[in-house]
N, C-alpha and C positions, 0 to 999 in steps of 0.2 A: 599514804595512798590518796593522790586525788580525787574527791568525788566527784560520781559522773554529775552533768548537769542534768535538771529536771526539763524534759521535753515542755513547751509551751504549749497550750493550744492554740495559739497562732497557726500552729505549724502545718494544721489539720485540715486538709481539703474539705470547701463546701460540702463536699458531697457524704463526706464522713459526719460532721458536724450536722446537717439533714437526714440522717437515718439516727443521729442520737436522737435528735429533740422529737424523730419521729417515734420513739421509743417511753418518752418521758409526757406524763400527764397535761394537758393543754395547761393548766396552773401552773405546771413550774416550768413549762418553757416562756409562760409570759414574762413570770417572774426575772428566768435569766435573759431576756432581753434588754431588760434591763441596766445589765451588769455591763455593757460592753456596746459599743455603735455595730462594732460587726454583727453580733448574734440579734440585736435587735432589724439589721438587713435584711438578713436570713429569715427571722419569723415574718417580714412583714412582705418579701418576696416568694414563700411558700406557705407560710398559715395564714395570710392573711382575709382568707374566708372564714376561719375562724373564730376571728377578732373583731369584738364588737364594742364600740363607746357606748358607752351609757350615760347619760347625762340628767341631771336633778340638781332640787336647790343643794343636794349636799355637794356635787363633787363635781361643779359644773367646772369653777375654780382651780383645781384642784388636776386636772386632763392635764395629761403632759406634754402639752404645746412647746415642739421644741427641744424636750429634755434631752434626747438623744437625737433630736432631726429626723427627717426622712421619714416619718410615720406619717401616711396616707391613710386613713381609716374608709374600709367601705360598707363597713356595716355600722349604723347608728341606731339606738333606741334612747329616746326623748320621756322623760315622764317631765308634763307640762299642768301645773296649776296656779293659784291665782298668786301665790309666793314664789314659785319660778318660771318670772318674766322671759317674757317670746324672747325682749332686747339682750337675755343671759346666752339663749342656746341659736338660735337663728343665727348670729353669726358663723360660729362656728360648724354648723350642717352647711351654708354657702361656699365656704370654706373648700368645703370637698367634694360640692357639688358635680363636679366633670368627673368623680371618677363613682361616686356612690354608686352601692349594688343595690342594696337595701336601708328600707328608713323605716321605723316601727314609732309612732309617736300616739301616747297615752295619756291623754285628756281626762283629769281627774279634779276634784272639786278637794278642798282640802279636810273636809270633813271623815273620817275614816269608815269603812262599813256602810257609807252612804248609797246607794243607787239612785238618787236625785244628782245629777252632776253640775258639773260648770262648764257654760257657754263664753268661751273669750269673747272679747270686745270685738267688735265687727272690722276694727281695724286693726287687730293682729289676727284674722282672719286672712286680709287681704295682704297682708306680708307673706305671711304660710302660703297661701296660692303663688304671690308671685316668687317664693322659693322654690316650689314646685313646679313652675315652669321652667324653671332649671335643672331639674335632673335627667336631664336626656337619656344618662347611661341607666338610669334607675331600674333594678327587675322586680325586684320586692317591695312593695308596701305595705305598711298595717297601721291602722288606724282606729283608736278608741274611744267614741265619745257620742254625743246626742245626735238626735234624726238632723237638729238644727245647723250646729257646726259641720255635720259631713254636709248636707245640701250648701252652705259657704263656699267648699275647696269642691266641689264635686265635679265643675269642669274642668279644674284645674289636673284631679285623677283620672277624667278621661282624655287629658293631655299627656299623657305618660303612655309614649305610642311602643315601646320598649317593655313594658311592665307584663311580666311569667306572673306573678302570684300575687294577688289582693285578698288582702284577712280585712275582714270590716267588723268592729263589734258595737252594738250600740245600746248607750247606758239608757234604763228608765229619765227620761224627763216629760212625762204626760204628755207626748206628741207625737204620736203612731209614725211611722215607717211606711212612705210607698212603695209597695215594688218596682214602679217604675224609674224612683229614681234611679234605678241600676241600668237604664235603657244606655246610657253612657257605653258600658262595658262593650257592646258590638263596636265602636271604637278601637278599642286597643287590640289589635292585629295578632299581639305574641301570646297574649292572655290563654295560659292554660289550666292556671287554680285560683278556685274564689272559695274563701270561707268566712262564711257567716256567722256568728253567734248575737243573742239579741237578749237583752231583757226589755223591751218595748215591743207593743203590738203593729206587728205588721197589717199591712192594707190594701188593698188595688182605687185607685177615687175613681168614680162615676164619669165614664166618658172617657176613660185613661186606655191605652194599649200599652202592650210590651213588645223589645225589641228583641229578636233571639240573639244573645250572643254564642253563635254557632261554631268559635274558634276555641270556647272552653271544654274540657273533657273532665277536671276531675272537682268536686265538689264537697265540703265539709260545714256541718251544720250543727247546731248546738243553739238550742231553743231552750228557753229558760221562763216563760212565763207562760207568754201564750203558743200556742203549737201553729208552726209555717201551711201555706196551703201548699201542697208538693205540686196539685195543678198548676198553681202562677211558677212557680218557680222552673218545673217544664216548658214552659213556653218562654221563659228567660233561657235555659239550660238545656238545649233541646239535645244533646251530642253526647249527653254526657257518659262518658266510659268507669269511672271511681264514684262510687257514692259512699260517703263515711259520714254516718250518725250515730257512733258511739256514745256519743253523749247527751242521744234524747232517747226518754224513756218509751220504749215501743212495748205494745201489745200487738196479738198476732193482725188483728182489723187494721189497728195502725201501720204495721209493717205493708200490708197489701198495697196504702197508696205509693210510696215511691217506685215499687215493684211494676204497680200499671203504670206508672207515671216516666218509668226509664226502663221500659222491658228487652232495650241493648245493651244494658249494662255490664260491664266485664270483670268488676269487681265491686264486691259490699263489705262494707263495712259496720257492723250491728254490734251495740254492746247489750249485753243479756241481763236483764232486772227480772224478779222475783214475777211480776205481774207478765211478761211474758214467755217465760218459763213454764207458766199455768195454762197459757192458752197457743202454745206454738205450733204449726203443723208446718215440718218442714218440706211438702208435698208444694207449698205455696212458692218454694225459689227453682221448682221446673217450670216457672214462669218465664225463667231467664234464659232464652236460649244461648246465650254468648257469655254466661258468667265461667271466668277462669279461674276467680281466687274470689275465696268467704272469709271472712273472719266474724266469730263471734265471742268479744270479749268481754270482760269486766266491768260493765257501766262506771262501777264506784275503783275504777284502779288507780293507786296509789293516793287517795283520800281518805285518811283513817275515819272522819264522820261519814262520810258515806260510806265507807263499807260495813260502820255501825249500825246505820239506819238500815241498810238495805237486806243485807246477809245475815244479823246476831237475831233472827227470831228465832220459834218455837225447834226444837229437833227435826219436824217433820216438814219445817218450811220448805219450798220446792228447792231442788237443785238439781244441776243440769247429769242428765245423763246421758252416757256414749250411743244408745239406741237410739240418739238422737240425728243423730253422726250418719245411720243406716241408709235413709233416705238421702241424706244431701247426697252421698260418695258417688251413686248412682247417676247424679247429673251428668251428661256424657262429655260434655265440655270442661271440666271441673277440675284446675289441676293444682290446688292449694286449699287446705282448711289451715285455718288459724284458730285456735282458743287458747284461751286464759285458765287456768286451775292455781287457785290461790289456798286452797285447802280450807282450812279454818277462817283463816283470815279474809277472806272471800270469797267471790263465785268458786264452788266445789262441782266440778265433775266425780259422777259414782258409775258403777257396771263397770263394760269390759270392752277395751277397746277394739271395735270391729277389723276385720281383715279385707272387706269385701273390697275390691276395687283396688288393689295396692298400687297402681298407676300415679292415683292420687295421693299427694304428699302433704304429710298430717306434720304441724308443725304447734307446739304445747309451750306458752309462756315464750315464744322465738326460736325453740329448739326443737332440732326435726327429730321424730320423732321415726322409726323405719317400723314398719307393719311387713308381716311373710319377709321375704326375701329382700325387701325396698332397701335400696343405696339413696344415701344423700346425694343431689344433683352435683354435679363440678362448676365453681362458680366460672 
């Protein structure tokens, strides 16, 4: 008896072949891209938001220029120090220039664990600017490194009239941070996320103003030495509708300034540490007449040392309980809580999860959680 022959995957329409790899973890559909010029078509005409180059002195080499053709990459992240030369990865980010979405590049000194960094030569400074007068299409950037080197490209980022989202982080190198250098941002038209993080002290100099950039709405912050003034940053962010400081450590007094500082805010974002656990009065967010959605999560989530330092004290150390909950539900505007319950392992919620309000939708570690009679929404 003849055997039948074995179907090909050739055989298999697009659109079959697209609901597999929609099925198969983002690793192994890069993987079988691999395998084949076709399936590598396919991932990079439908995942190709999800594919991102990354480049360093290991594997700058080593990018598949070519292998299969036709790989357009619009997502790049750059790790840049004094061993992987601008002349390695600069090419290659021009390269793709007209069509890049996002460029995340990380200015790092080769030193490990250092927070003193490294400042490029002033003339691969001025290559990077004149690279980034080229991404017109650009909507994302992020960028790593001292007060110094950002003030270098800094007109160069307020040329990116195109540019949704700017993450700015800036390493320790003893040279404070103006605020004003960010007057730039009223510049760029489409700008609706800026996130900050800093290990260097911020500053306003003498005789400086700020410009409002009034087209941004959603705002992320992460302070690591010295604490932001939330007033300058207001009169930078005057609009803003998202504020998320999960990852600076707030007390209830602390909490107060963003609170006066954005009293239209529509949604908060607060991670919960020990120290304002102890002094929280949740009386202080019917300050917000417009908030839709709270969360209050984990400061230390998914950082086993920090949730060491923060959560492993005495038994009686504070943790959050649901009576806490009482007062926010009541916000009248209020149609999301978010928390985190990590149990042992960190932030612990105790007592008994309130009813009041079941309008509002109580959502624990991502999962909705239904109070009385409450259905999950229909997405």
């Amino acid at each position: 008896m003849e055997a039948k022959p074995v179907p090909s995957i050739n055989v298999l329409p697009n659109e079959i072949l697209v609901m597999i790899l929609r099925r198969m973890p983002f690793e192994d559909r890069l993987r079988m891209s691999a395998t084949c010029r076709r399936l590598n078509q396919l991932l990079f005409t439908f995942f190709d938001d999800e594919v991102e180059l990354q480049l360093n002195e290991d594997v700058t080499y080593r990018f598949p220029i070519g292998k299969l053709s036709d790989r357009v990459y619009r997502n790049i992240a750059v790790v840049w120090n004094k061993k992987h030369k601008i002349s390695k990865w600069l090419p290659i980010v021009e390269g793709f220039a007209h069509k890049l979405d996002s460029l995340n590049i990380n200015i790092v000194s080769t030193e490990r664990f250092s927070l003193f960094q490294w400042n490029p030569p002033a003339a691969s400074m001025v290559q990077l600017g004149q690279i980034l007068n080229k991404l017109k299409a650009l909507k994302n950037f992020a960028i790593a490194t001292t007060t110094k080197t950002f003030l270098a490209v800094s007109e160069a980022i307020y040329g990116l009239t195109n540019l949704e989202e700017l993450m700015v982080k800036i390493y320790l190198d003893c040279f404070p941070f103006p605020y004003s250098n960010f007057n730039g941002l009223s510049r760029l038209p489409e700008l609706q996320t800026v996130s900050i993080s800093s290990f260097e002290h911020f500053y306003l100099p003498d005789g400086h103003s700020l410009i409002p950039a009034l087209q941004v709405k959603d705002l992320y912050l992460d302070e690591n030495l010295d604490p932001f003034d939330f007033r300058l940053l207001a009169q930078l962010f005057p609009c803003l509708k998202l504020l998320d400081v999960r990852e600076i450590e707030m007390t209830d007094q602390k909490l107060q300034a963003p609170i006066s500082a954005w009293p239209n805010l529509e949604v908060l974002i607060v991670g919960l540490c020990p120290e304002l656990l102890e002094t929280f009065k949740p009386q202080i967010l019917h300050q917000l007449p417009k908030l839709r959605k709270l969360a209050l999560l984990d400061i230390a989530d998914e950082d086993p040392l920090l949730q060491s330092c923060y959560w492993s004290g005495p038994p009686d150390s504070p943790k959050a309980n649901y009576s806490l909950l009482e007062s926010v539900l009541r916000i009248p505007t209020l149609e999301e809580i978010h928390i985190d319950d990590r149990g042992e392992l960190g932030l612990q919620w105790t007592g008994t999860i309130p009813t009041a309000v079941p309008s509002c939708r109580l959502y624990i570690n991502g999962e909705f959680v239904p109070r009385a009679n409450e259905q999950e929404p229909k997405a």
